[in-house]
Rosetta silent file (secondary structure, phi, psi, omega in degrees, C-alpha in Angstrom):
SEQUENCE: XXXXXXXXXXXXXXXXXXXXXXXXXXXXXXXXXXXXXXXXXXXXXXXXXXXXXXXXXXXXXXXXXXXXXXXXXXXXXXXXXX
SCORE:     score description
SCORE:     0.000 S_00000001
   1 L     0.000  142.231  159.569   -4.788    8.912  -17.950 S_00000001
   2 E  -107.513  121.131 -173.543   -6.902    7.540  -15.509 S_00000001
   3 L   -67.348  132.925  158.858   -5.314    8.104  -11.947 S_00000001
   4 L  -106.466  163.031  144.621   -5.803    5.566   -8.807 S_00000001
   5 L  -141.908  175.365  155.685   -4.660    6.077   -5.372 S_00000001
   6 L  -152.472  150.114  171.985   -5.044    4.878   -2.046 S_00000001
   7 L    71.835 -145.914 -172.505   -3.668    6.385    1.422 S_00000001
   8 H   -66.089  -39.263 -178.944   -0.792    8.688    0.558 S_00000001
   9 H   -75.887  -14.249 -178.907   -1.109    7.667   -3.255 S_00000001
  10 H   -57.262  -46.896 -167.468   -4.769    8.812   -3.452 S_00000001
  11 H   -64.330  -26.281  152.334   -3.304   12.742   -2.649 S_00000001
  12 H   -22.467  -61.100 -178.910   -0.558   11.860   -4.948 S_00000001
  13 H   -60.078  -54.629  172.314   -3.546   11.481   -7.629 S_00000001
  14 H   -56.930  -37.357  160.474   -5.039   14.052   -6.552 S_00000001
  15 H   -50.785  -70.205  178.674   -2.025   16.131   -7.128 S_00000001
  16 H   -40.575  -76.714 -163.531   -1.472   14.934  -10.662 S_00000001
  17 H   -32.727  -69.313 -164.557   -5.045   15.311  -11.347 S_00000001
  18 H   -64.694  -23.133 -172.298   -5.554   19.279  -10.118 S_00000001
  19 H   -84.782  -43.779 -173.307   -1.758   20.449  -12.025 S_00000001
  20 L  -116.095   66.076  157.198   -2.523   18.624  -15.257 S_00000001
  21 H   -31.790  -32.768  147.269   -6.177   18.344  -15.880 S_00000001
  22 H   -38.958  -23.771 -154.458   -5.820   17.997  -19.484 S_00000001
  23 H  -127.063   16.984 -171.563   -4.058   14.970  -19.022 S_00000001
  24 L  -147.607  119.126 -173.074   -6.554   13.062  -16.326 S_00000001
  25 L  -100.350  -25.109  169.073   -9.521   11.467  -17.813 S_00000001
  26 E  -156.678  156.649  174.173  -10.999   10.084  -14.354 S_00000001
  27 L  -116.184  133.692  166.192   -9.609   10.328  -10.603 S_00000001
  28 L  -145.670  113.847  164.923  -10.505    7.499   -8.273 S_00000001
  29 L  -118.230  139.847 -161.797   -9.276    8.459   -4.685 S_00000001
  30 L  -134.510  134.408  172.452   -9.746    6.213   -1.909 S_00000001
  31 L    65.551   30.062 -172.449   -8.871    6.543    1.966 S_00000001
  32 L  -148.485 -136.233 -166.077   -6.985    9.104    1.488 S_00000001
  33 L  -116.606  109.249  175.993   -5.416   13.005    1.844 S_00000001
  34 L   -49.827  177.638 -178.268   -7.145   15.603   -0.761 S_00000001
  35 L   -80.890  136.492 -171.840   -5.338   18.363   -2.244 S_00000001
  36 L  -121.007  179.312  161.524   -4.767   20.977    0.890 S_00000001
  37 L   -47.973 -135.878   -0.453   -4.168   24.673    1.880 S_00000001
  38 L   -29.933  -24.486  171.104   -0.811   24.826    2.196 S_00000001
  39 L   -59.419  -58.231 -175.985   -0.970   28.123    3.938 S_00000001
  40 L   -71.670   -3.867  169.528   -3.550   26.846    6.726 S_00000001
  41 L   -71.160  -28.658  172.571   -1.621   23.556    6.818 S_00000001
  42 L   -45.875  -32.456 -146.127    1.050   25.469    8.770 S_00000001
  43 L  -102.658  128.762  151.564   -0.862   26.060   11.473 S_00000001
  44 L   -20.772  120.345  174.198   -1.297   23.856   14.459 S_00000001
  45 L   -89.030  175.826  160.728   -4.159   21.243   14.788 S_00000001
  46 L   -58.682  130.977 -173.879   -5.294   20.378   18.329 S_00000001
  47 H   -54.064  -51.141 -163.508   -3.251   17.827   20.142 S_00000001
  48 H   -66.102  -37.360  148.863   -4.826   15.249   19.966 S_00000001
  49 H   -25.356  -73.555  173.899   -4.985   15.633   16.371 S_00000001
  50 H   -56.849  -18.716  161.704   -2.054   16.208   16.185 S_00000001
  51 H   -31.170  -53.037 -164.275   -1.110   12.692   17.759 S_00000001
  52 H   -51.657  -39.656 -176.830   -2.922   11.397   15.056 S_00000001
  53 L   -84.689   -3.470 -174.803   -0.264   12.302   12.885 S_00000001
  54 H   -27.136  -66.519 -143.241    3.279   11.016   14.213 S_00000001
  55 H   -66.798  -16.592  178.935    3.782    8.365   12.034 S_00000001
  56 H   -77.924  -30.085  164.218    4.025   11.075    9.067 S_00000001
  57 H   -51.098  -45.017  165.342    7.001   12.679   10.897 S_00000001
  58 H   -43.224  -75.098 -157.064    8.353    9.372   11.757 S_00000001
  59 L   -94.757   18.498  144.588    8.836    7.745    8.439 S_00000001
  60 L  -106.063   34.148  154.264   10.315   10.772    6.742 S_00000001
  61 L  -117.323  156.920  156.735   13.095   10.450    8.930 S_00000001
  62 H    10.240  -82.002 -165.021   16.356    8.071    8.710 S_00000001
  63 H   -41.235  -58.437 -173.125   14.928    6.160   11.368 S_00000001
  64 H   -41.485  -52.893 -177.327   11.214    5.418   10.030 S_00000001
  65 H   -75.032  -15.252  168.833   13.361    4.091    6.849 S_00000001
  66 H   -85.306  -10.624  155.625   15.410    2.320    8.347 S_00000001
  67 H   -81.176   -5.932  157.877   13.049    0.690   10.254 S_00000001
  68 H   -62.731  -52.454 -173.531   10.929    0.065    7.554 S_00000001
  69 L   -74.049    7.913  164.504   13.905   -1.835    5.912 S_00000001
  70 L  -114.417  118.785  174.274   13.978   -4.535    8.729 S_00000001
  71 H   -27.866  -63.216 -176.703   11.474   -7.310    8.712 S_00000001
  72 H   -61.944  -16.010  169.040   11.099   -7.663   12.354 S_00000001
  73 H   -83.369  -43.863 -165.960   10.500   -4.283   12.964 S_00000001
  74 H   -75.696    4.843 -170.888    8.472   -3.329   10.163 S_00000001
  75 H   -58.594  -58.135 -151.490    5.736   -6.412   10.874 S_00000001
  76 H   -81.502  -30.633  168.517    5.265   -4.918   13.856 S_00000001
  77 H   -50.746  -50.276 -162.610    5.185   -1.405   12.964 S_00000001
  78 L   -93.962  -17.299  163.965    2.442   -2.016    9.995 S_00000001
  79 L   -78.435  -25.444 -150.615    0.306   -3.375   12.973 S_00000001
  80 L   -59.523  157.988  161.420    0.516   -0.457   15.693 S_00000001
  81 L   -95.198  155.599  177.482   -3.530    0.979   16.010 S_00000001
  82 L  -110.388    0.000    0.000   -3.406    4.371   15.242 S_00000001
């Protein structure tokens, strides 16, 4: 296969890509989160860093999806600067 991503689907790709190499004939990842530590991902980043990241906390909870599912919210939402 050849794998795309972008964002969240590039690491996604990247996933696929590093467990079945046999089975990934090209990787194209774009804008997006490599394959990580998991050990050293436990560990605290610097706040402001860590700022950076909210919105991944956010929208794996209830809320994020359910705010995702309403127009008027998510318009607005998909605009915020990060």
């Amino acid at each position: 296969a050849v794998l795309a991503g972008f964002d969240w689907g590039a690491r996604s790709a990247a996933v696929v890509a590093a467990l079945w190499p046999e089975r990934c004939k090209a990787l194209v990842s774009v804008g997006g989160y490599l394959v990580v530590d998991l050990e050293a991902n436990l560990q605290p980043l610097p706040p402001a860093t860590e700022h950076a990241w909210w919105y991944q906390y956010y929208f794996a909870t209830e809320r994020g999806r359910a705010a995702m599912e309403r127009k008027d919210l998510r318009h607005d939402l998909t605009r915020l600067v990060w």
